[in-house]
Residue frames as qw, qx, qy, qz and C-alpha x, y, z in Angstrom:
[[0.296, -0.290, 0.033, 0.909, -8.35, -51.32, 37.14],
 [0.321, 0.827, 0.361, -0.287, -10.80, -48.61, 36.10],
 [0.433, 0.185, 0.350, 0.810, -10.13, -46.87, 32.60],
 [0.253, 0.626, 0.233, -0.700, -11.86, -43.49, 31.61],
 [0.475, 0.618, 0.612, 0.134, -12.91, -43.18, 28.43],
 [0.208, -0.705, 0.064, 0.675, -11.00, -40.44, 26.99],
 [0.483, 0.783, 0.384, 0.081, -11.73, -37.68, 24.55],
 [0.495, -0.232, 0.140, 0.826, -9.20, -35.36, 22.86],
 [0.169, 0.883, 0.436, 0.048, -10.96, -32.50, 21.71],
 [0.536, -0.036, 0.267, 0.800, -9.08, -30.05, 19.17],
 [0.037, 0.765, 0.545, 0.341, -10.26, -26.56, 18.85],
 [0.204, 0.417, -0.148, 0.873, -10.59, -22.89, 19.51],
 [0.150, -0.259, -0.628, 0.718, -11.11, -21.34, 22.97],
 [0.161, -0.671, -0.426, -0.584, -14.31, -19.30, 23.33],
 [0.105, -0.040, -0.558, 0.822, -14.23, -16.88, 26.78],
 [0.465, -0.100, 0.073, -0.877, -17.47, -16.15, 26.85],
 [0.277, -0.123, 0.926, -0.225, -17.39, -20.77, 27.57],
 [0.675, 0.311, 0.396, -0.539, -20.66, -21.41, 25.23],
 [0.860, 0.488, -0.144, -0.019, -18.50, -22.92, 22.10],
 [0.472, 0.691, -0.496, 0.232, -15.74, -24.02, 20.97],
 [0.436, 0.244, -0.815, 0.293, -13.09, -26.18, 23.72],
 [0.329, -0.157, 0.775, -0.517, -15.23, -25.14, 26.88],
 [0.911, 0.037, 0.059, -0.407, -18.78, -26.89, 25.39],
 [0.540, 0.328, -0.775, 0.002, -15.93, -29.63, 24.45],
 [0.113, 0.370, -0.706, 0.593, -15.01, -29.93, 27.46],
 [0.525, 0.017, 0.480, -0.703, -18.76, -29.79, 29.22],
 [0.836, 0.050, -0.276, -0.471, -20.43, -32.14, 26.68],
 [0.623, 0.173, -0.745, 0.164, -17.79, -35.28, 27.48],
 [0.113, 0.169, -0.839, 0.504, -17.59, -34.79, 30.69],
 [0.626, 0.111, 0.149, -0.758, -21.78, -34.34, 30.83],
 [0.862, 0.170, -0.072, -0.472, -21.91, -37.21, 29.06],
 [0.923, -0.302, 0.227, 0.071, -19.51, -39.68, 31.06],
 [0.690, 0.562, -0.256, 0.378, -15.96, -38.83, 29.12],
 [0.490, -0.677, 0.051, 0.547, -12.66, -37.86, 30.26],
 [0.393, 0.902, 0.109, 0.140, -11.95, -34.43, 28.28],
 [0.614, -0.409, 0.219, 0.638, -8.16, -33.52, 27.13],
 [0.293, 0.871, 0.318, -0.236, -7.39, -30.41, 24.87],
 [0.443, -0.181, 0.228, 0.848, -5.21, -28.95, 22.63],
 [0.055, 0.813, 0.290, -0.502, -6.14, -25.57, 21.94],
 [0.702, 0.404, 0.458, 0.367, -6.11, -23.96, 18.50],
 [0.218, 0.540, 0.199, 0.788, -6.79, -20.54, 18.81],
 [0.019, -0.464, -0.483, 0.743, -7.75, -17.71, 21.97],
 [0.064, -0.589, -0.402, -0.698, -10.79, -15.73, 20.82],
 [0.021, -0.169, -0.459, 0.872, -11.89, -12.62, 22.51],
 [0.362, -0.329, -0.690, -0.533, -15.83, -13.60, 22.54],
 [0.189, 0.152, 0.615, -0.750, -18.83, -13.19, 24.48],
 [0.379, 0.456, 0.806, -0.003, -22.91, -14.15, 23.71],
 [0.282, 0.756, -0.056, -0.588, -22.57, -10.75, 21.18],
 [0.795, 0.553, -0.157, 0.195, -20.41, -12.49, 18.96],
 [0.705, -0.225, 0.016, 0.672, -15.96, -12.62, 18.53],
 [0.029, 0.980, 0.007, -0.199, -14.13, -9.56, 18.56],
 [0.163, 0.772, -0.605, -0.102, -10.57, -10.91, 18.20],
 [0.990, -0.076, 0.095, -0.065, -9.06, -13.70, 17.62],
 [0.088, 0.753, -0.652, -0.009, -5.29, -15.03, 18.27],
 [0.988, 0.110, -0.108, -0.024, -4.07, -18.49, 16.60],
 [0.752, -0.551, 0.360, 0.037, -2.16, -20.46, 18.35],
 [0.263, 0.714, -0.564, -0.322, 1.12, -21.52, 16.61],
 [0.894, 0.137, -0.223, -0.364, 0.90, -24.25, 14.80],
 [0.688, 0.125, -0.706, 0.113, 3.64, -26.42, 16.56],
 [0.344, -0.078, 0.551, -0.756, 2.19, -25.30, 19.77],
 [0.815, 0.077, 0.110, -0.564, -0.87, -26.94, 18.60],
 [0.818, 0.294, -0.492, 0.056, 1.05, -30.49, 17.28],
 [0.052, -0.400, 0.710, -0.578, 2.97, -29.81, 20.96],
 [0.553, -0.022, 0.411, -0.724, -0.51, -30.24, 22.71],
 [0.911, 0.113, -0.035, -0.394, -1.85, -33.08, 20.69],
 [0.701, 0.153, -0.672, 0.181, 1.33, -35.39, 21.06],
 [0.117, -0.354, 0.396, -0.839, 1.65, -34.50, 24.54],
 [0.719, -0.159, 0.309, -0.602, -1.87, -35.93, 25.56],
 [0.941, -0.011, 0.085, -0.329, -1.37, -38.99, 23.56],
 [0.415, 0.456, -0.705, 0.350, 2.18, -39.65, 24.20],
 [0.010, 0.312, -0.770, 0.556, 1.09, -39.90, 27.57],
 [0.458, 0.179, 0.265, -0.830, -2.66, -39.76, 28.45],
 [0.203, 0.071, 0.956, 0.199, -3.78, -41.08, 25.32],
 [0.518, 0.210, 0.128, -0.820, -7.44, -41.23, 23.37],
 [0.387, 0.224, 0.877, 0.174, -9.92, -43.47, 22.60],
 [0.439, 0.732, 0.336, 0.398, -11.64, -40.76, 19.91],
 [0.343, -0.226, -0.015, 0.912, -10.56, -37.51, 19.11],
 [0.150, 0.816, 0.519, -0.203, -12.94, -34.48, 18.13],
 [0.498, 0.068, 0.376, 0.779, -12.05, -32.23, 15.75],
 [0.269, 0.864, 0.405, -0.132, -13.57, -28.47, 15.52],
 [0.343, 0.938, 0.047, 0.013, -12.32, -25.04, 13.69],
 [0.602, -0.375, 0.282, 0.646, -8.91, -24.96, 12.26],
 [0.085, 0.817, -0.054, -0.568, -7.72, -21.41, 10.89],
 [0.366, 0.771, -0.427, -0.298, -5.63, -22.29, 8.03],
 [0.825, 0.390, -0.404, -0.060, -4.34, -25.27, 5.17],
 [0.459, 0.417, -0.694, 0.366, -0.84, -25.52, 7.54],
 [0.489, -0.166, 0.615, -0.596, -3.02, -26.07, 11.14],
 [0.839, 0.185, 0.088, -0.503, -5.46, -28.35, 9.09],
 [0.805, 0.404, -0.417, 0.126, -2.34, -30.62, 7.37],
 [0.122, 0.288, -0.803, 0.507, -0.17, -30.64, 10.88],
 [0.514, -0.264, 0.642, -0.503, -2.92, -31.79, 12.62],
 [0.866, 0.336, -0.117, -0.350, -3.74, -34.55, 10.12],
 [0.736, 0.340, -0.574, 0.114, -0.62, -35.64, 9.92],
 [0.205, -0.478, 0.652, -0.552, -0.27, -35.80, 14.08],
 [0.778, -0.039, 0.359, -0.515, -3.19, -37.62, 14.65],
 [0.807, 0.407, -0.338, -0.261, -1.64, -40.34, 11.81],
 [0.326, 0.579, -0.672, 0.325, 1.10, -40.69, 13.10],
 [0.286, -0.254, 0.712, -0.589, -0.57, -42.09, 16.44],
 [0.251, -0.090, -0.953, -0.142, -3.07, -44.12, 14.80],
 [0.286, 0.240, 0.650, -0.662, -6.12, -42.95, 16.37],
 [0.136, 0.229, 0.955, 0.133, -9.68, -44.30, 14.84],
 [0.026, -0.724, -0.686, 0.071, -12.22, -42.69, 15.99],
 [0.067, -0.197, 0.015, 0.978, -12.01, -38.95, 14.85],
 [0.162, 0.791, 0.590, 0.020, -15.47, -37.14, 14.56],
 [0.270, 0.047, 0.192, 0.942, -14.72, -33.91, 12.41],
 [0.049, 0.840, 0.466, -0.275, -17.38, -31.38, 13.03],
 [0.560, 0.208, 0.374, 0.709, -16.43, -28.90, 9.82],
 [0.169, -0.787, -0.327, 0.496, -16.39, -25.57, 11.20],
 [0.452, 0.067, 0.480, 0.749, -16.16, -23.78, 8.27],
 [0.078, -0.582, -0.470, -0.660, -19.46, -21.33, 7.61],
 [0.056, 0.074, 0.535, -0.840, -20.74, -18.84, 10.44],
 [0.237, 0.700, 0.650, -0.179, -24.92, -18.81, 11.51],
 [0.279, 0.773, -0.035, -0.569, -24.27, -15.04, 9.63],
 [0.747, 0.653, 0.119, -0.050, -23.63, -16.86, 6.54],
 [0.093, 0.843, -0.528, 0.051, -19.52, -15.60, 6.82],
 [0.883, 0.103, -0.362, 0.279, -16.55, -18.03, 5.83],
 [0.635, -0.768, 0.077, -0.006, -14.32, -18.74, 8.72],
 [0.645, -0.453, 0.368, 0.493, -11.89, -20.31, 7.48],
 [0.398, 0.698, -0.219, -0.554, -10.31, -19.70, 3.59],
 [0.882, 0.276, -0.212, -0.319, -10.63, -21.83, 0.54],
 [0.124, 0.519, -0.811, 0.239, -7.13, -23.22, 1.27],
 [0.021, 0.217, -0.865, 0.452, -8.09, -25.17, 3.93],
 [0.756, 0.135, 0.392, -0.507, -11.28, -25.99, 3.28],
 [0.859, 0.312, -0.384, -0.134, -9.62, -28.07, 0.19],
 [0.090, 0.360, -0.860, 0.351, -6.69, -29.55, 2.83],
 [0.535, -0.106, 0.652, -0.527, -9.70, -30.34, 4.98],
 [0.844, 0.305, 0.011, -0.440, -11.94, -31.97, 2.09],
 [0.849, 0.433, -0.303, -0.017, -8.98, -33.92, 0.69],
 [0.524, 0.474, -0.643, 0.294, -6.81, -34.55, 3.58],
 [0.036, -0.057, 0.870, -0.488, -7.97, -34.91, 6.84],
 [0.718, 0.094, 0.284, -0.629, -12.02, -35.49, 6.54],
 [0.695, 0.283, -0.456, -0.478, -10.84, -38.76, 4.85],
 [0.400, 0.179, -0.847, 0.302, -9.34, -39.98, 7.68],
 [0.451, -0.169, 0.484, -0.731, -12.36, -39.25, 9.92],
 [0.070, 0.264, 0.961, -0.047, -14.80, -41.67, 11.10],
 [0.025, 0.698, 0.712, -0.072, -17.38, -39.94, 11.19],
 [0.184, 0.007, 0.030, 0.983, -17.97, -35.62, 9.98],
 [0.039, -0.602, -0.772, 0.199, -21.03, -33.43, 10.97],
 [0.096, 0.064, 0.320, 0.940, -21.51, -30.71, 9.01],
 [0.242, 0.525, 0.575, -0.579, -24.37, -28.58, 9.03],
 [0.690, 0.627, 0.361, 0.017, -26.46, -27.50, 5.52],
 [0.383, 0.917, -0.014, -0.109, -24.10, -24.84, 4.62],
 [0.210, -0.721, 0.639, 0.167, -21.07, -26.33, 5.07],
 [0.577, 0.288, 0.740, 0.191, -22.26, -30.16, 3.39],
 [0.387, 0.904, 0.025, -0.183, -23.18, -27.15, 0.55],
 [0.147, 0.895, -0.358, -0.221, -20.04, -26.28, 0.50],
 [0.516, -0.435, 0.736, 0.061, -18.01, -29.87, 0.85],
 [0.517, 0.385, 0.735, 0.212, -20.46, -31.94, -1.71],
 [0.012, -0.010, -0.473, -0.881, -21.30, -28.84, -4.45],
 [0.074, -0.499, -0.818, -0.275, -25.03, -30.09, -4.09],
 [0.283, -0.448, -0.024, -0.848, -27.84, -27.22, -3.22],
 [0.225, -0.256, -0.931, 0.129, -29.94, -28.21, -0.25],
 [0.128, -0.348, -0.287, -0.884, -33.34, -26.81, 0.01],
 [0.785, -0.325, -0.026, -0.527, -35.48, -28.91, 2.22],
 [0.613, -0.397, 0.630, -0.265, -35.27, -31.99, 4.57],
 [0.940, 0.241, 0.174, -0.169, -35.96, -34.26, 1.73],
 [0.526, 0.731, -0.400, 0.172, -32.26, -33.18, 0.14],
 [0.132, -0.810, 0.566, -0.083, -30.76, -34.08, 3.21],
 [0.902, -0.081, 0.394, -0.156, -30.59, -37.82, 2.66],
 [0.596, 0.787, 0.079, 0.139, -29.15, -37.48, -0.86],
 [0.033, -0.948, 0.237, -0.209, -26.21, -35.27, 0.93],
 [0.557, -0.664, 0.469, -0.170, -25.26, -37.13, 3.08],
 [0.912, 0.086, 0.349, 0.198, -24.68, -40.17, 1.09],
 [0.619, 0.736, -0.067, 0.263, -22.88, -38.04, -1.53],
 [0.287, -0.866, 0.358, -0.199, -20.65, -36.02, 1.28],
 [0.741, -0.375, 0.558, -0.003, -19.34, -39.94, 2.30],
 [0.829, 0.431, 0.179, 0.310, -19.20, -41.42, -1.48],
 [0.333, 0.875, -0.157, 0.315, -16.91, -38.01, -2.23],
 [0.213, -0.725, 0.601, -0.260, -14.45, -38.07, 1.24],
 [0.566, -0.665, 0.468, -0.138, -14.07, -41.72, 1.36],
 [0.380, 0.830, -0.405, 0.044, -10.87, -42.02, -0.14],
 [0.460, 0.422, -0.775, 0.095, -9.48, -43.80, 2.60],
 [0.128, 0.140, 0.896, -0.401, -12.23, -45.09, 4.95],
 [0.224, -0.660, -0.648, -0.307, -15.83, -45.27, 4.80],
 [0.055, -0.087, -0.413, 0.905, -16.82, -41.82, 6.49],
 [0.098, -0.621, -0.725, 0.280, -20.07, -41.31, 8.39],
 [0.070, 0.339, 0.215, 0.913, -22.16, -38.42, 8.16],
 [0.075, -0.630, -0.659, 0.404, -24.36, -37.09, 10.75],
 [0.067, -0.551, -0.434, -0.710, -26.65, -34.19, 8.36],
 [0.114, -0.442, -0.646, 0.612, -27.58, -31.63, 10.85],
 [0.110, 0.603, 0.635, 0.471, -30.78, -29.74, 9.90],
 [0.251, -0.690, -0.435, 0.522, -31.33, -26.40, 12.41],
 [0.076, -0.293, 0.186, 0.935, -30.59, -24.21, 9.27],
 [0.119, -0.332, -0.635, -0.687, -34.01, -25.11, 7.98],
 [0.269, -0.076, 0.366, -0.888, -37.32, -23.56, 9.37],
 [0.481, -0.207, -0.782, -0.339, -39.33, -26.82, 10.21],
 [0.388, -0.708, 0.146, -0.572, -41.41, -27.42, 12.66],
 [0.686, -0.628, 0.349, 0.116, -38.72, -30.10, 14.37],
 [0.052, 0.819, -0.553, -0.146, -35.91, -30.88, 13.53],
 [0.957, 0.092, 0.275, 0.012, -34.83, -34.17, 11.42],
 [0.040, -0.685, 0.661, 0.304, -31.05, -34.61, 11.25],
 [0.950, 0.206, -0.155, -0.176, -29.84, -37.81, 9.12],
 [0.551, -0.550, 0.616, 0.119, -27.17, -40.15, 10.52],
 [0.880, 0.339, -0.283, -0.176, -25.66, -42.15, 7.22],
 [0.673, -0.579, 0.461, -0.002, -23.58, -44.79, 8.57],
 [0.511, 0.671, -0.507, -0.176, -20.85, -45.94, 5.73],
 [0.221, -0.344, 0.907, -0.100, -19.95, -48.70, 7.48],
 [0.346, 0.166, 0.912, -0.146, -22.63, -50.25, 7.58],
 [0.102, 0.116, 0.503, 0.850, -24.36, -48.34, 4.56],
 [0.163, -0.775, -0.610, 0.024, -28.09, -47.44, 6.79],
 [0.060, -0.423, -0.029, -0.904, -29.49, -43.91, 6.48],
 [0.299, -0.363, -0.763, 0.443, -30.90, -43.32, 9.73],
 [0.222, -0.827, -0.146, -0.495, -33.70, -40.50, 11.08],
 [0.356, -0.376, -0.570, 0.637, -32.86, -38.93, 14.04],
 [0.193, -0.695, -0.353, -0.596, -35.86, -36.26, 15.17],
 [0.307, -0.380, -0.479, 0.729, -36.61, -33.83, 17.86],
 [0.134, -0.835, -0.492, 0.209, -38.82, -31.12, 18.62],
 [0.265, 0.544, -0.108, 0.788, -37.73, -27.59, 17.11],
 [0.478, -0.685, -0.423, 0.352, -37.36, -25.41, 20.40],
 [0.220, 0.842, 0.248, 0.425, -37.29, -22.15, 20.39],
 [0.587, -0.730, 0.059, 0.345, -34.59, -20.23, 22.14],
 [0.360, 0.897, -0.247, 0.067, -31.98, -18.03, 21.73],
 [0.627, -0.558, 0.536, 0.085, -29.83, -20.39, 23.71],
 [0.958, 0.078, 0.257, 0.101, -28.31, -22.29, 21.07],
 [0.035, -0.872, 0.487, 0.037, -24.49, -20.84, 21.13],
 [0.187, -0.379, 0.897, -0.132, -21.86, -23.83, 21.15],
 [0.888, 0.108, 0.291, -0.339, -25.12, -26.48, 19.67],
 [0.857, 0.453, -0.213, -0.121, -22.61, -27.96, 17.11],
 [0.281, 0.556, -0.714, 0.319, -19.44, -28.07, 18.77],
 [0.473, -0.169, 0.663, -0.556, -21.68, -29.79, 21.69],
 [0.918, 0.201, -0.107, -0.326, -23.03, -32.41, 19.04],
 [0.617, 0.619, -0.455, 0.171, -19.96, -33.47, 18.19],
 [0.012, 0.490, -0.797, 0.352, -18.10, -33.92, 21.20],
 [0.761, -0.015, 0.273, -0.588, -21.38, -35.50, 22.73],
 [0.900, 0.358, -0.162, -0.187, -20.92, -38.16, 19.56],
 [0.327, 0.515, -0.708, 0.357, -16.71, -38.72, 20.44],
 [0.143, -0.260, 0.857, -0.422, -17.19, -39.44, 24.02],
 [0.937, 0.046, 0.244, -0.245, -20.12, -42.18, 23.14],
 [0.647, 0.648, -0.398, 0.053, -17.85, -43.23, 20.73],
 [0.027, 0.565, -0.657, 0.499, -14.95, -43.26, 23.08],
 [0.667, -0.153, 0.542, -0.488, -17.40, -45.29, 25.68],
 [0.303, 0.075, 0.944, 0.103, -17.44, -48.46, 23.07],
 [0.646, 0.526, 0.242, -0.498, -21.00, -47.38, 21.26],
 [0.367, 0.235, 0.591, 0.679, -21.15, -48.36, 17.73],
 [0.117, 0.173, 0.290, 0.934, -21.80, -45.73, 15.05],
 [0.374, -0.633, -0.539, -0.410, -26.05, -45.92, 15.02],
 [0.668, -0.514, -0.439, 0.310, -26.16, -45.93, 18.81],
 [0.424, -0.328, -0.131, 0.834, -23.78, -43.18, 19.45],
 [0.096, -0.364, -0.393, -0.839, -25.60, -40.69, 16.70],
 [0.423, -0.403, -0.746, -0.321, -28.60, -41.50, 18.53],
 [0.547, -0.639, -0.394, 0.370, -27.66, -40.43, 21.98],
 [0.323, -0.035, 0.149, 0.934, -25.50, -37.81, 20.68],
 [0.091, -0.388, -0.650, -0.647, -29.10, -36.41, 19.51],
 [0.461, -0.645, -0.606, -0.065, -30.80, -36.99, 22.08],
 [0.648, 0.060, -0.133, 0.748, -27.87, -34.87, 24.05],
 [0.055, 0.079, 0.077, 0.992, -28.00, -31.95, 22.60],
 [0.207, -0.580, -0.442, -0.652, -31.84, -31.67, 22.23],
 [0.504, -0.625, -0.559, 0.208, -32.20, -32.12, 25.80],
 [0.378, -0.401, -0.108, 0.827, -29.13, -29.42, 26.81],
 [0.079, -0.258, -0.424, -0.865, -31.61, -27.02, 23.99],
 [0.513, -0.553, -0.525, -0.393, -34.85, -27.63, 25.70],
 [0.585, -0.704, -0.395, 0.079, -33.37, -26.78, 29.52],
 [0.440, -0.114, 0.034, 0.890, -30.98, -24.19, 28.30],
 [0.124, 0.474, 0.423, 0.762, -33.84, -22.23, 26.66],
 [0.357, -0.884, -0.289, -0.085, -35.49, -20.40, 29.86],
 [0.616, -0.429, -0.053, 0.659, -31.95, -19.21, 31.16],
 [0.082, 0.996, -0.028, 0.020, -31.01, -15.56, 30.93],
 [0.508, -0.658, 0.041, 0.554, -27.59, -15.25, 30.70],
 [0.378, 0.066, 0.350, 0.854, -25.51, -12.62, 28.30],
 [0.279, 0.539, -0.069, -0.792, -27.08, -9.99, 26.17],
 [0.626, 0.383, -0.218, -0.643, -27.41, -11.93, 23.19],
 [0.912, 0.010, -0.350, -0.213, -27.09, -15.91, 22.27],
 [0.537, -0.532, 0.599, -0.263, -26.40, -17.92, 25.32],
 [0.139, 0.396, -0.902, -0.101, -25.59, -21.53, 25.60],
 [0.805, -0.417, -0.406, -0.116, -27.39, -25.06, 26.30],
 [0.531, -0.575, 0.534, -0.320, -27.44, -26.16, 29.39],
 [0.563, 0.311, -0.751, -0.150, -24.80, -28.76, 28.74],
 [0.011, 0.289, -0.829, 0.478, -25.48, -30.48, 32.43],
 [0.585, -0.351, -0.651, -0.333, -29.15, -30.57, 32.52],
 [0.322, -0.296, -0.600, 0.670, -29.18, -28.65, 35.53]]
């Protein structure tokens, strides 16, 4: 009997399909998942930026995530932007309650304009209640900034971070860190996988590409990393391809035209 390899993948719509549930949606299945959703919030968005945004009620959103794995089921779950302390503590305690392992938290928590998303609330629920139960969280500089207290200036800090980010959240597992570097201005890009399991700091590199395509690049790491995950990888391995992933859907998203202003990868590699 054939299984799929299924991803739950928790987050906020994005109509304008370059972040947020649809890249969810397009990395797993791009990269050999089956993608299931529970939807956090509707935003009224396009490649200008959001204009509005309406959150979903929070036992609508605890509906949707027992739902899939009452029935359906997941072998990881993906975790992106949740609005507020009482969305961030119901889904923590949903996802306990079922016992699921493999949760990659991608801590959506700082916009590219520098603007908090979510509010302090719930960035301390997240830091001290559900990012300890993750396997693995992928923060980018300014949000590891904000999680670990530490400054990060250069590529050399980000090693340092990452080990601290994991010593500080794991409370009640060893949590991974996957250090993602695209807020510095090198010429490529050297994220750091630390793996807490198994306590190896890993490079992972790529070419900096230029393009304005890179809408939806973190919420498309992340899922990318679940549905290896999900597929049996271990921790190294799945970083690794997850990497590769995205740089590719960056490097054959960057000649497309589409919006007015930041488009998406090309999560298909078409």
């Amino acid at each position: 009997m054939k299984t799929y390899a299924r991803v739950l993948t928790i987050a906020g719509s994005d109509s304008g399909g370059g972040a947020g549930i649809q890249a969810d949606i397009k990395a797993i299945s791009a990269t050999g998942g089956y993608a299931a959703s529970a939807i956090t919030a509707v935003t009224v968005q396009n490649t200008l930026g959001v204009q509005a945004v309406h959150n979903v009620p929070v036992d609508i959103v605890k509906g949707q995530i027992s739902a899939v794995l009452e029935d359906i089921g997941a072998d990881a779950v993906k975790i992106g932007m949740l609005s507020s302390a009482e969305l961030v503590r119901a889904v923590g305690e949903t996802l306990l309650r079922f016992g699921i392992g493999n949760i990659v938290l991608d801590p959506v928590m700082i916009a590219t304009s520098g603007d908090r998303l979510i509010d302090e609330d719930a960035v301390q629920v997240l830091a001290g209640e559900l990012a300890p139960h993750a396997r693995v969280i992928t923060p980018n500089i300014p949000e590891a900034e904000v999680l670990s207290g530490l400054r990060i200036r250069c590529t050399n800090d980000l090693p340092e971070a990452a080990r601290a980010l994991s010593v500080s959240l794991s409370s009640v597992r060893k949590v991974s860190v996957l250090m993602k570097s695209g807020h510095l201005e090198d010429s490529e890009t050297v994220d750091y996988f630390y793996n807490a399991e198994d306590d190896r700091l890993i490079e992972l590199r790529a070419p900096r590409v230029e393009s304005r395509n890179t809408h939806g690049t973190g919420c498309t790491l992340s899922s990318a990393f679940a549905s290896y995950l999900a597929q049996g990888f271990g921790l190294d391995e799945a970083a690794r391809m997850a990497k590769q992933y995205i740089s590719r859907a960056i490097t054959l998203g960057a000649d497309y035209v589409i919006g007015s202003g930041h488009g998406p990868v090309n999560h298909f590699g078409i």
